[in-house]
Structure formats: structure tokens, C-alpha cells
N, CA, C and O atoms as CSV, one atom per row, in Angstrom:
chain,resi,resn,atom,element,x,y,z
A,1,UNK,N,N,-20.087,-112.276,228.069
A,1,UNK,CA,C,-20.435,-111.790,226.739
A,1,UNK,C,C,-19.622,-110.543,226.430
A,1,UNK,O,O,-19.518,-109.782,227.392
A,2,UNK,N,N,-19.016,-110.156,225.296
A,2,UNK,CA,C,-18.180,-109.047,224.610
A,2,UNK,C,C,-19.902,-108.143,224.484
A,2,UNK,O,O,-21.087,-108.468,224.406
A,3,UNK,N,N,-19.027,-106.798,224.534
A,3,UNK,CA,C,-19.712,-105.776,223.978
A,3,UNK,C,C,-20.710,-105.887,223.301
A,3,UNK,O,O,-21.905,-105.778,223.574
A,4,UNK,N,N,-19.981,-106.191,222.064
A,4,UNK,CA,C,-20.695,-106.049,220.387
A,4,UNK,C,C,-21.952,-106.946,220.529
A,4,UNK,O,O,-22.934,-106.866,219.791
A,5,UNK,N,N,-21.784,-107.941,221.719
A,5,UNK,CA,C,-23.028,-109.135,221.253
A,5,UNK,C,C,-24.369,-108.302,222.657
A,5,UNK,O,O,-25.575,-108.547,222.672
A,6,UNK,N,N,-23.826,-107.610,223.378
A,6,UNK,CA,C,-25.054,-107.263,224.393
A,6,UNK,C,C,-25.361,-105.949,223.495
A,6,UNK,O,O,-26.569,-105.725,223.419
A,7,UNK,N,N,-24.870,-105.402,223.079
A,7,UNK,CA,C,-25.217,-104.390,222.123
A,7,UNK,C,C,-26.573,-104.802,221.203
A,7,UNK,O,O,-27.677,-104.258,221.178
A,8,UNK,N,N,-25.941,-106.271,220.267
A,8,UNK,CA,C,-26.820,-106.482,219.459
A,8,UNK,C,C,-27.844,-106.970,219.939
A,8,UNK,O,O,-28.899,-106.559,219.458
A,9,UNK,N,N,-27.942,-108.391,221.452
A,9,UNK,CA,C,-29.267,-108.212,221.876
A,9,UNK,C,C,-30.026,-107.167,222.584
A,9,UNK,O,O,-31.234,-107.243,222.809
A,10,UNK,N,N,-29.181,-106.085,222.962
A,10,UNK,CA,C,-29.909,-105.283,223.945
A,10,UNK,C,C,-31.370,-104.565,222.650
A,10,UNK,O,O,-32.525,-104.314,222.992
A,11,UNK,N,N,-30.680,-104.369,220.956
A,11,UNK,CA,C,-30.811,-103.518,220.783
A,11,UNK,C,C,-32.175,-104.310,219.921
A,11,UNK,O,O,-33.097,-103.557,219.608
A,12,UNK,N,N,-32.282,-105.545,219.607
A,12,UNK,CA,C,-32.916,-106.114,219.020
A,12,UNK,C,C,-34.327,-106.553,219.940
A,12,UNK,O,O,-35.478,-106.738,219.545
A,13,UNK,N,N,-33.647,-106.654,221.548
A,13,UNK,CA,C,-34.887,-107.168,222.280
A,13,UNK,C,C,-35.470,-105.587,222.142
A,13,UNK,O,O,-36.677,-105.402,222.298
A,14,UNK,N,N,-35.006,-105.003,221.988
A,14,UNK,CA,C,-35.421,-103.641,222.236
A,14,UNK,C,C,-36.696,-103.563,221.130
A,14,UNK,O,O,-37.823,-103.384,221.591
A,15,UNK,N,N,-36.596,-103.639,220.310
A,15,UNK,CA,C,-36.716,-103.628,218.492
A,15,UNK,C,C,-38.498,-104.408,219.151
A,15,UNK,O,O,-39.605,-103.920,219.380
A,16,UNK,N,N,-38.042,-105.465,219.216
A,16,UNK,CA,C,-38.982,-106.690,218.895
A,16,UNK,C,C,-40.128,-106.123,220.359
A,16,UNK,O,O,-41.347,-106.267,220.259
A,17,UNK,N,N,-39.541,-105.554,221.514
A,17,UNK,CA,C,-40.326,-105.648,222.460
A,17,UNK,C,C,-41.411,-103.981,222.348
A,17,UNK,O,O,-42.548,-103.914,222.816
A,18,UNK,N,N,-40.877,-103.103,221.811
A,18,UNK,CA,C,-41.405,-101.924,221.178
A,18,UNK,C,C,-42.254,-102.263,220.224
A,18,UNK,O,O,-43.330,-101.666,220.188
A,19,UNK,N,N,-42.006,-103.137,219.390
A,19,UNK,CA,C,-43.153,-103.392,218.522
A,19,UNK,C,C,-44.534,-104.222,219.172
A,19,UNK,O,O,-45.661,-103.828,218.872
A,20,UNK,N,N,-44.383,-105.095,219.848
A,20,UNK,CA,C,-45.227,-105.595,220.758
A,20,UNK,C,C,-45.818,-104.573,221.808
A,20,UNK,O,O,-46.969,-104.616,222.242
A,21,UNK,N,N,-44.889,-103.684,222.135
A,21,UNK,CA,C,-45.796,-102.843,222.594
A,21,UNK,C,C,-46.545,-101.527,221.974
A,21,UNK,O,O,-47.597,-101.060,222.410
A,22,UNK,N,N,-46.061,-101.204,221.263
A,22,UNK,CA,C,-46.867,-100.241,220.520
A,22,UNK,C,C,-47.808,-100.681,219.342
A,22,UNK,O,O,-48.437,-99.886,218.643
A,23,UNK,N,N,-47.821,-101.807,219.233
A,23,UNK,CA,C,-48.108,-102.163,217.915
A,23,UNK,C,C,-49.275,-103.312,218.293
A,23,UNK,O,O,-49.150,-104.127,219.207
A,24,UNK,N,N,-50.491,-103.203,217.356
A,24,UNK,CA,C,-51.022,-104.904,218.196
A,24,UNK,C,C,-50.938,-106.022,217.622
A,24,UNK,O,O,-51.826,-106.859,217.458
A,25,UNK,N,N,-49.564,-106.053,217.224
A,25,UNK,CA,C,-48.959,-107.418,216.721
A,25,UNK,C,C,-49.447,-108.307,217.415
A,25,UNK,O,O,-50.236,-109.096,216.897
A,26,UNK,N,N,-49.040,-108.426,219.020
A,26,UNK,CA,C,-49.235,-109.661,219.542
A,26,UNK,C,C,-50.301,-109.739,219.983
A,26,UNK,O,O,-50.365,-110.905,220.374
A,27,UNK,N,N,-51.506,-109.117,220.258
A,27,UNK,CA,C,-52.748,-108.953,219.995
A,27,UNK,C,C,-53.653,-110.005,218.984
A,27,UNK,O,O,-54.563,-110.830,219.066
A,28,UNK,N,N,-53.037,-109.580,218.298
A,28,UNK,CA,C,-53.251,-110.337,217.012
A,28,UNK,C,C,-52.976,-111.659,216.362
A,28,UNK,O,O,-53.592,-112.264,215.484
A,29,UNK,N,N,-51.492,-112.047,217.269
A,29,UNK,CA,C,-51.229,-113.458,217.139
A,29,UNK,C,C,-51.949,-114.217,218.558
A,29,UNK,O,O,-52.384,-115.362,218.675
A,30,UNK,N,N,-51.910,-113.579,219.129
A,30,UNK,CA,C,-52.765,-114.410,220.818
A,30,UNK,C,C,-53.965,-114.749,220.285
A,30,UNK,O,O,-54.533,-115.792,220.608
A,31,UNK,N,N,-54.576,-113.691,219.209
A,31,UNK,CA,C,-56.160,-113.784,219.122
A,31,UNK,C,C,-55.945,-115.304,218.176
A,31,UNK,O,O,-56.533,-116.325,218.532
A,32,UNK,N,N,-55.193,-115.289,217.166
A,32,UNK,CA,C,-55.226,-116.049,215.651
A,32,UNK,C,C,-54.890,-117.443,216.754
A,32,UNK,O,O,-55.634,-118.375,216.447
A,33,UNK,N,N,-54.004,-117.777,217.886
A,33,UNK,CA,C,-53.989,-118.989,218.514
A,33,UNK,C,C,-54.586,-119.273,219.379
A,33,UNK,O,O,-54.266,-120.230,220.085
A,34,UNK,N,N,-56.093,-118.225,219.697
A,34,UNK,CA,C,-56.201,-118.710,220.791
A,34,UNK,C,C,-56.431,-118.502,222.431
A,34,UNK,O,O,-57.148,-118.991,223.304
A,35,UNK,N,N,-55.251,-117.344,222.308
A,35,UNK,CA,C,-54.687,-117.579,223.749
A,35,UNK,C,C,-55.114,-115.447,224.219
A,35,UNK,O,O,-54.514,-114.584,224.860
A,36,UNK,N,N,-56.669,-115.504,223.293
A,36,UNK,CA,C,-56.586,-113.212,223.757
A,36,UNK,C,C,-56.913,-113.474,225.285
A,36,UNK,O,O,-57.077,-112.441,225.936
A,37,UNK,N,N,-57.026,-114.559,225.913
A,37,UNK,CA,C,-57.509,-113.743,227.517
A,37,UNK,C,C,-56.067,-113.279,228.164
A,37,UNK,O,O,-56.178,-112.481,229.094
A,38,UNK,N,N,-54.603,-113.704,227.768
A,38,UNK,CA,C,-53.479,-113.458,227.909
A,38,UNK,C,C,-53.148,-111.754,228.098
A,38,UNK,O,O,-52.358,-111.131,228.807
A,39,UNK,N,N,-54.203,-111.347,227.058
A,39,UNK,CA,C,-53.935,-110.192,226.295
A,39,UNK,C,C,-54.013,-108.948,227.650
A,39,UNK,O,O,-53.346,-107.932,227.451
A,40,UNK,N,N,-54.631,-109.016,228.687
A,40,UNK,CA,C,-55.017,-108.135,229.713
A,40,UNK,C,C,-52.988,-108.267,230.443
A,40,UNK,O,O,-52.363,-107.218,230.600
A,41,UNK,N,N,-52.476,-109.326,230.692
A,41,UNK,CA,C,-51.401,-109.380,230.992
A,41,UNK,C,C,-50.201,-108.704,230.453
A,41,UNK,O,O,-49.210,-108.545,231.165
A,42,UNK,N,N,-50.251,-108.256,229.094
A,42,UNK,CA,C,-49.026,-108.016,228.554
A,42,UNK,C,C,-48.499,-106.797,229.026
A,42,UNK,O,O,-47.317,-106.531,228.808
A,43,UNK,N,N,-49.469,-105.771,229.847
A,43,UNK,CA,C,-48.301,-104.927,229.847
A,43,UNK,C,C,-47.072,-105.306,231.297
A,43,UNK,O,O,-45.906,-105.026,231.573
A,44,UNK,N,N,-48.164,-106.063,231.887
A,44,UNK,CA,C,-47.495,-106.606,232.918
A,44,UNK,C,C,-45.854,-107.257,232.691
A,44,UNK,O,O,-44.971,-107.294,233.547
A,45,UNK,N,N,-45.785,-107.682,231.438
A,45,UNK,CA,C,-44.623,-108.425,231.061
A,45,UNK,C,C,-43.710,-107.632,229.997
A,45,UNK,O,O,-42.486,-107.733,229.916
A,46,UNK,N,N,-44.672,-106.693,229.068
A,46,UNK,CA,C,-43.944,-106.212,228.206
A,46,UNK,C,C,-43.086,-104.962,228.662
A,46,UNK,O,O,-42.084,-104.682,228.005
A,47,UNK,N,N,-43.372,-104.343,229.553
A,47,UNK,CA,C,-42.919,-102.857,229.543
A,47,UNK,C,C,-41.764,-102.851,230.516
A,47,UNK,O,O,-40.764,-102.154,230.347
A,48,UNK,N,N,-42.045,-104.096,232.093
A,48,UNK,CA,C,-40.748,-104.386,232.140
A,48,UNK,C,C,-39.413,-105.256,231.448
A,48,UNK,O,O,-38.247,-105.284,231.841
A,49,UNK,N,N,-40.112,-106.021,230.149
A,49,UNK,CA,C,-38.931,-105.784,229.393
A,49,UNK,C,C,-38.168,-105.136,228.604
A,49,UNK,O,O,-36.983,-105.273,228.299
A,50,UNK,N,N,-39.213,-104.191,228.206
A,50,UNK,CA,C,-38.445,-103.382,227.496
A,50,UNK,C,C,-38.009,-102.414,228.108
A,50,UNK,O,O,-37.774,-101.354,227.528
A,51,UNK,N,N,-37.799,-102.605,229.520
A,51,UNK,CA,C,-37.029,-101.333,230.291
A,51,UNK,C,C,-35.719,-102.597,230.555
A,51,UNK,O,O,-34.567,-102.166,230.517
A,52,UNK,N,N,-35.878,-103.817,230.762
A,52,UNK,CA,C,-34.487,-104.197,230.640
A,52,UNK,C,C,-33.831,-104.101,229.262
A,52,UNK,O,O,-32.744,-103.625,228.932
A,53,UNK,N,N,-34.644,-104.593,228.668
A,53,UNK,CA,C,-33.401,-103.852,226.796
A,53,UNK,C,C,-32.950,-102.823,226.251
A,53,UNK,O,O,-32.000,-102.617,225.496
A,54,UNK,N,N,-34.028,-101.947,226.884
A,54,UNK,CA,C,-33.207,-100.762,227.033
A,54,UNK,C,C,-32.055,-100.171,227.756
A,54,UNK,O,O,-31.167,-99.448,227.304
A,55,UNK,N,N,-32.206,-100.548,228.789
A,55,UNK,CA,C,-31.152,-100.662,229.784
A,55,UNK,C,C,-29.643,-101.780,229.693
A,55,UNK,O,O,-28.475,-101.574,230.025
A,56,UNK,N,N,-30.278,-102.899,229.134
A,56,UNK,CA,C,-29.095,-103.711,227.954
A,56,UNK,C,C,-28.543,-102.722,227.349
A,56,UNK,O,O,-27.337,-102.479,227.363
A,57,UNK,N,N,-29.271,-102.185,226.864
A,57,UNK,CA,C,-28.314,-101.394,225.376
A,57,UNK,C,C,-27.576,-100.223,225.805
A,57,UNK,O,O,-26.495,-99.829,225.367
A,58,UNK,N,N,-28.452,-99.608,226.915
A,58,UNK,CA,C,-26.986,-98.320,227.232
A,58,UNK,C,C,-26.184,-99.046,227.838
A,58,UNK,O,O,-25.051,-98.596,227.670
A,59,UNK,N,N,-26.183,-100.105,228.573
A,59,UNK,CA,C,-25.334,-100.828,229.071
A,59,UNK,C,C,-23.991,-101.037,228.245
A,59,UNK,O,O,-22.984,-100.333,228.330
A,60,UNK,N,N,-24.149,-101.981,227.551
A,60,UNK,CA,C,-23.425,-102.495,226.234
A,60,UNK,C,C,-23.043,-101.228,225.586
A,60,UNK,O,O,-21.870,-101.263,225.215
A,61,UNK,N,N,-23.751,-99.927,225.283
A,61,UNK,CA,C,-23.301,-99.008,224.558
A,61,UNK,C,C,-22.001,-98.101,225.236
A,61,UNK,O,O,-21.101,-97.579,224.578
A,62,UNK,N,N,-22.141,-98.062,226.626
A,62,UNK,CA,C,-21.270,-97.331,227.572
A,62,UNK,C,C,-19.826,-98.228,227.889
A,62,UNK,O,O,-18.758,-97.748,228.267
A,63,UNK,N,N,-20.118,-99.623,227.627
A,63,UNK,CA,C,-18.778,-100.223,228.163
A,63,UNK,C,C,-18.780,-100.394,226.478
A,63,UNK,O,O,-19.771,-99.675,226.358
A,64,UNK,N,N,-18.564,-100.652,225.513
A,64,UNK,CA,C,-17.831,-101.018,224.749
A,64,UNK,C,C,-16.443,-99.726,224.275
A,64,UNK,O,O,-16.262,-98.517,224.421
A,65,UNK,N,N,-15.771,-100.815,223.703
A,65,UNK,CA,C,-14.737,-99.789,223.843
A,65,UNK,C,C,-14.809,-98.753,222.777
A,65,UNK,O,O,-15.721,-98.961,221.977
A,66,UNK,N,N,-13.677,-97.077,222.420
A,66,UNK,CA,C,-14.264,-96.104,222.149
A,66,UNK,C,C,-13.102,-96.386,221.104
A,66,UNK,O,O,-11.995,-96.881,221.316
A,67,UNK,N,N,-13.669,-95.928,219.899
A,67,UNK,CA,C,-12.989,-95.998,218.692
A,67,UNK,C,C,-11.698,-94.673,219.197
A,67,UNK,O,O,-11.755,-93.534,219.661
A,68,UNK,N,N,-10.496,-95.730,218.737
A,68,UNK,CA,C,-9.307,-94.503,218.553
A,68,UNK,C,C,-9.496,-93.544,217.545
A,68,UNK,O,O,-10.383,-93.753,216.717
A,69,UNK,N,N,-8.480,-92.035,217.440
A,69,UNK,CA,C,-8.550,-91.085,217.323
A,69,UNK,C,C,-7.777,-90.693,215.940
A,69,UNK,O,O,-6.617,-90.394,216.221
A,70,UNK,N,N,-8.014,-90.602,214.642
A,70,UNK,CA,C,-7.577,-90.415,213.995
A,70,UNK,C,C,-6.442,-89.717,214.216
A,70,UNK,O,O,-5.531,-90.315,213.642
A,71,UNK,N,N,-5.871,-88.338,214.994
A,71,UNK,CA,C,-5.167,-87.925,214.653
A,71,UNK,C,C,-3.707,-88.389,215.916
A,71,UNK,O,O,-2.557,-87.952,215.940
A,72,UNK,N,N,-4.268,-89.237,216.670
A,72,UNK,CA,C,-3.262,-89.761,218.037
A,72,UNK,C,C,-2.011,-90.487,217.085
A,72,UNK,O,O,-1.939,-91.217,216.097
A,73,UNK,N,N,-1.181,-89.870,217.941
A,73,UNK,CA,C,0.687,-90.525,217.411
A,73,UNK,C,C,0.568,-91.859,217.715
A,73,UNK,O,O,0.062,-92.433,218.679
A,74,UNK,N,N,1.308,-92.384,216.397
A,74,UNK,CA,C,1.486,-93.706,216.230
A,74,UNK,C,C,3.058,-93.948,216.847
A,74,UNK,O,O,4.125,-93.537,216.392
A,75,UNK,N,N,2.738,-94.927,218.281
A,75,UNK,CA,C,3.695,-95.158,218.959
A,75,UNK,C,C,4.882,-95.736,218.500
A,75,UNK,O,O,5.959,-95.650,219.090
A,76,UNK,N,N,4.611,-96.554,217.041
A,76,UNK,CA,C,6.060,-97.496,217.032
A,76,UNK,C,C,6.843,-96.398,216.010
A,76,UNK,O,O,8.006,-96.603,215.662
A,77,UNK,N,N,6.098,-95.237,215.575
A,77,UNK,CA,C,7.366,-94.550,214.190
A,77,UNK,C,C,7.642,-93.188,214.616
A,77,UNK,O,O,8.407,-92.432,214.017
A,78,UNK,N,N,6.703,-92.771,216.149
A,78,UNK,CA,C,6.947,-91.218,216.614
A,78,UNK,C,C,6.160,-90.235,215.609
A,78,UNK,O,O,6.455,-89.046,215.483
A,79,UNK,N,N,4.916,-91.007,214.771
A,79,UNK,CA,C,4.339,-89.750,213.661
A,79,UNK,C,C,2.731,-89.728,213.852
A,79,UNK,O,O,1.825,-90.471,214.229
A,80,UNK,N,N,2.883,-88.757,213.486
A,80,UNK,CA,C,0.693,-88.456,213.265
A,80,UNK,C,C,0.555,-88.715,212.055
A,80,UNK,O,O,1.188,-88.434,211.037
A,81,UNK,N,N,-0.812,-89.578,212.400
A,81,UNK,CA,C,-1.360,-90.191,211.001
A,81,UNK,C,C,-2.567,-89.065,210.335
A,81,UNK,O,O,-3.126,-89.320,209.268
């Protein structure tokens, strides 16, 4: 996978798994299907994922590559831009 795409899932599982945990979204959908005895489990599942998406994302944020430098000499004319 390129950069740009572990970036975007790191940053989205990130997104989606923060809201599940802070939030009682999924609380709320377990209850509406069904499935609240689940509900004692989640932190079991949620918090180590969102320490891997987080960890995705500095990941992805540290290797992608670093925007060049506005003022660096342009090799083919010998001039600063």
C-alpha cells in the first residue's frame, strides 16, 4: 500500500473507532438488533483498535514522503524558484 492510502485508512479507522468509543453509538445499534449482551465486550475490542489506527496513522504520516521546498534550486536551469 502507498502512503496516501494507509494515511487515509489509518485516519478514518481512527474516526469511526473513537466514535464507538466515546460515543454510545454502538450501544445503541447492538441494543436496536439485539445483540446488548455484546456490549460488556467492546472495550475489549475497541480500544485495541483504536490503538492500531492510531498507530496506522503515525505510521503512514512519518513515511510518506515530505513536500519539497519552495525555495530549493531547480536542477535543470541552475535558478531559485
Amino acid at each position: 500500500m502507498n502512503p496516501g492510502m494507509l494515511l487515509k485508512t489509518g485516519i478514518i479507522g481512527t474516526v469511526v473507532t473513537a466514535l464507538c468509543c466515546f460515543t454510545p453509538v454502538l450501544v445503541i445499534v447492538l441494543g436496536a438488533v439485539g445483540l446488548s449482551a455484546w456490549t460488556g465486550y467492546l472495550d475489549v475490542v475497541l480500544l485495541p483498535a483504536l490503538a492500531l489506527f492510531v498507530a496506522l496513522t503515525v505510521y503512514a504520516w512519518v513515511r510518506r514522503k515530505p513536500v519539497q521546498d519552495c525555495c530549493e534550486v531547480n536542477s535543470d536551469k541552475g535558478e531559485t524558484s
